[in-house]
LUMKEVEX-150372 format. One record per residue: residue number from 1; x, y, z of N, C-alpha, C in turn. Coordinates in pm, whole numbers. Layout:
N
NODE   num      n.x      n.y      n.z     ca.x     ca.y     ca.z      c.x      c.y      c.z
NODE   NUM        X        Y        Z        X        Y        Z        X        Y        Z
...
END
This chain:
99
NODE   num      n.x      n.y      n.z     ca.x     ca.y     ca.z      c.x      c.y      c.z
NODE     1    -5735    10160     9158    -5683    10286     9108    -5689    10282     8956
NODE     2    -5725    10403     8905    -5720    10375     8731    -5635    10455     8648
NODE     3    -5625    10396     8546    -5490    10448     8449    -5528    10599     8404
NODE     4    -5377    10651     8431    -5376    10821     8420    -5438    10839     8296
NODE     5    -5471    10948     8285    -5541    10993     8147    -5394    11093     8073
NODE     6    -5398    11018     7977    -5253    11115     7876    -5362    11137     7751
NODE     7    -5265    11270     7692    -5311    11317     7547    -5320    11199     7449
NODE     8    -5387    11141     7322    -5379    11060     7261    -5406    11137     7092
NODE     9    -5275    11176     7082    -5233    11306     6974    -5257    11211     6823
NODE    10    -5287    11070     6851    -5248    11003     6717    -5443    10952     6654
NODE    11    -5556    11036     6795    -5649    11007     6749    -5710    11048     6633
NODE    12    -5792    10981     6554    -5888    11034     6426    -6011    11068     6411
NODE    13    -6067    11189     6372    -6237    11172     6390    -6289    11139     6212
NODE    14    -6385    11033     6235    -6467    11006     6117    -6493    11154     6057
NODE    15    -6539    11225     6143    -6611    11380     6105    -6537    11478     6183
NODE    16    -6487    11548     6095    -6486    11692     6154    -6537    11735     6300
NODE    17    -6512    11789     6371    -6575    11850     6515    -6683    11966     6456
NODE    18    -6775    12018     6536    -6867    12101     6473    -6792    12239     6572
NODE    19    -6770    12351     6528    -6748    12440     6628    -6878    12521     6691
NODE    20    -6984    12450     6648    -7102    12488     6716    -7085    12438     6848
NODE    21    -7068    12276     6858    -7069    12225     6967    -6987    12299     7064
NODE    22    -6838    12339     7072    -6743    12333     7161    -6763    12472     7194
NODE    23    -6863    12562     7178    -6872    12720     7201    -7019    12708     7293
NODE    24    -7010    12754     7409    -7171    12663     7478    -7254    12758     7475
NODE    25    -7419    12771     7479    -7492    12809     7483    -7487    12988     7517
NODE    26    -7476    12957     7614    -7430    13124     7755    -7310    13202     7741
NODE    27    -7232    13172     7610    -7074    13218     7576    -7079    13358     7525
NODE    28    -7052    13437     7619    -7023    13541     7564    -7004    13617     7366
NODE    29    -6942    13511     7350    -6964    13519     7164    -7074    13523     7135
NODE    30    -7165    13430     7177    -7283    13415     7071    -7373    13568     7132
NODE    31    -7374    13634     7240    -7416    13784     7242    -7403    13845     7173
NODE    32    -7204    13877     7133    -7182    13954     7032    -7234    13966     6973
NODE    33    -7228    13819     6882    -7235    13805     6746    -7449    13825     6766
NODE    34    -7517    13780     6824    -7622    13848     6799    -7687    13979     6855
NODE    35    -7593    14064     6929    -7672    14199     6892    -7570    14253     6784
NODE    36    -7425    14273     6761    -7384    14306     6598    -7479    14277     6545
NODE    37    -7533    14127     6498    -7643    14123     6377    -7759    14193     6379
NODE    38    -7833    14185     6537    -7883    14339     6511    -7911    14455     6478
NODE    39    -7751    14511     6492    -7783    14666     6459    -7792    14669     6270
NODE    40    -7842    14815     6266    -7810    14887     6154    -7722    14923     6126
NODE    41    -7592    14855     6110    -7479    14941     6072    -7464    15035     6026
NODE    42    -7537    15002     5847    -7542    15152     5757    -7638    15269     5833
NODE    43    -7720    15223     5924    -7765    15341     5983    -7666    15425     6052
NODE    44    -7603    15359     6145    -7514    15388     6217    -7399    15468     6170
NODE    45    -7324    15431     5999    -7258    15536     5969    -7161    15448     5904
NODE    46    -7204    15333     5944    -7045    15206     5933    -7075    15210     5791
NODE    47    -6931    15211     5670    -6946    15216     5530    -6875    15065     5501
NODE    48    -6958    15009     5393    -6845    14823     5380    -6777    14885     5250
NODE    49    -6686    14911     5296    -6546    14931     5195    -6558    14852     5094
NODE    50    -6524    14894     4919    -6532    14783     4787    -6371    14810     4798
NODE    51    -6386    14701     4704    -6227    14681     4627    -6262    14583     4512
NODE    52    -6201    14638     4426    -6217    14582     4276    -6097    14528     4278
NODE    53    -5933    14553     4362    -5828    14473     4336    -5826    14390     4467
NODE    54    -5740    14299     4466    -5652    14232     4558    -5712    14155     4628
NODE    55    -5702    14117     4741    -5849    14055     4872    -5917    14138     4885
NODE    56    -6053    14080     4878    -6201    14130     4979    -6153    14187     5117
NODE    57    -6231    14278     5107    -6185    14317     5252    -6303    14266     5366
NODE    58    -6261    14243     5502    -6310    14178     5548    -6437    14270     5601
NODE    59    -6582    14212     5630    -6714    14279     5614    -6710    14372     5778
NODE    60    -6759    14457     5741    -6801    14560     5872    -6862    14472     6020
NODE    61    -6917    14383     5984    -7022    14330     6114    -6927    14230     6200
NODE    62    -6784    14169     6090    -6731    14082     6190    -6601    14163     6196
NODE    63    -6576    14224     6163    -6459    14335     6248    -6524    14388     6350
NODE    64    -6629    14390     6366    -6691    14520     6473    -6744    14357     6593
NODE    65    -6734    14275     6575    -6782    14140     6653    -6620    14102     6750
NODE    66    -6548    14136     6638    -6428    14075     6697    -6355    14179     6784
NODE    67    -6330    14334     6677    -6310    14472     6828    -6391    14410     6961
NODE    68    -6509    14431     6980    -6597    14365     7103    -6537    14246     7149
NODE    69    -6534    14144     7124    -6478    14036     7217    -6369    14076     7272
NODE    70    -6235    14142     7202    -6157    14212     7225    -6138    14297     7355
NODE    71    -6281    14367     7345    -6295    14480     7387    -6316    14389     7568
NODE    72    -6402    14332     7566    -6459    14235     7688    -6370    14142     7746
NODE    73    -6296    14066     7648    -6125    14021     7715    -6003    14107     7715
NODE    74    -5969    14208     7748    -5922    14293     7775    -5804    14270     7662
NODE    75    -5842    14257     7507    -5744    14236     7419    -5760    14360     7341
NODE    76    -5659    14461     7334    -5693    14562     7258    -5605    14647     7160
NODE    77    -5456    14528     7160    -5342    14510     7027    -5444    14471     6922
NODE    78    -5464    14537     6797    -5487    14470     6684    -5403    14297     6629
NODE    79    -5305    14378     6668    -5209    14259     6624    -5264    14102     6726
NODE    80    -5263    14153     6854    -5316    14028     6970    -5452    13995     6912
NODE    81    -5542    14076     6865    -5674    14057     6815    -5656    13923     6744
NODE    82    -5587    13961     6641    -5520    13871     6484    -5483    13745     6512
NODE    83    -5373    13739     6660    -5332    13642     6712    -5460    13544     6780
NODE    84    -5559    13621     6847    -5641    13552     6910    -5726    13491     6830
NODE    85    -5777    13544     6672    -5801    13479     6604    -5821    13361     6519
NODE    86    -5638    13328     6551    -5602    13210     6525    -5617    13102     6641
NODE    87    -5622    13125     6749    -5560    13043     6878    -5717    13005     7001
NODE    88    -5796    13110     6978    -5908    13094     7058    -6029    13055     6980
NODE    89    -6073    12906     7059    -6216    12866     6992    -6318    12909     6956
NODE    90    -6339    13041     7076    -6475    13117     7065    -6450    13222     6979
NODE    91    -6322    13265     6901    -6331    13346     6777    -6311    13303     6608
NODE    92    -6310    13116     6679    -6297    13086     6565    -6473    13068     6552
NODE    93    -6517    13046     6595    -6683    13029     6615    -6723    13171     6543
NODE    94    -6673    13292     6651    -6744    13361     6647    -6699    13471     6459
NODE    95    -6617    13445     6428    -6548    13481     6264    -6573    13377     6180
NODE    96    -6657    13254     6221    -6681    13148     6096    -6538    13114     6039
NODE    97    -6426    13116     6129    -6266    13082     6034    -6269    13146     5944
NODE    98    -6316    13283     5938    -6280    13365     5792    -6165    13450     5837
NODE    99    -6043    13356     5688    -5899    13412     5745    -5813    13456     5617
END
């Protein structure tokens, strides 16, 4: 019989994890994110907002990546969006951790 498998919370990685790796091939994200890069936005009508004060605002193609995932996991609180942002792998993949 072999020894249970427990969490080992005190491990270290030489390197960073890649979040390429842990998002697989066939994942729904990486669709998104390549037909968004597809389209023509500015054709489409979508305007990228300036701001000369305060934070950048965040770019048209990954708000409109992340509504969609949203839209496909039946997440459709902005606020839950925001939350999922932080908490789910495949939007940290799919937003490059831009926070």
């Amino acid at each position: 019989m072999g020894k249970e498998l427990r969490a080992d919370y005190t491990q270290t990685y030489l390197l960073p994890p890649s979040l390429e790796e842990w998002v697989d091939r066939d994942h729904p994200a990486r669709f998104i994110r390549d037909f968004v890069l597809s389209l023509d936005l500015d054709g489409l009508g979508f305007a990228q907002p300036e701001c000369s004060t305060g934070r950048p605002p965040y770019s048209v193609d990954l708000l409109l990546s992340v509504w969609l995932y949203g839209y496909l996991n039946r997440i459709r609180s902005t606020r839950r969006l925001e939350r999922a942002c932080r908490e789910h792998i495949s939007l940290w993949w799919l937003t490059a951790r831009a926070s």
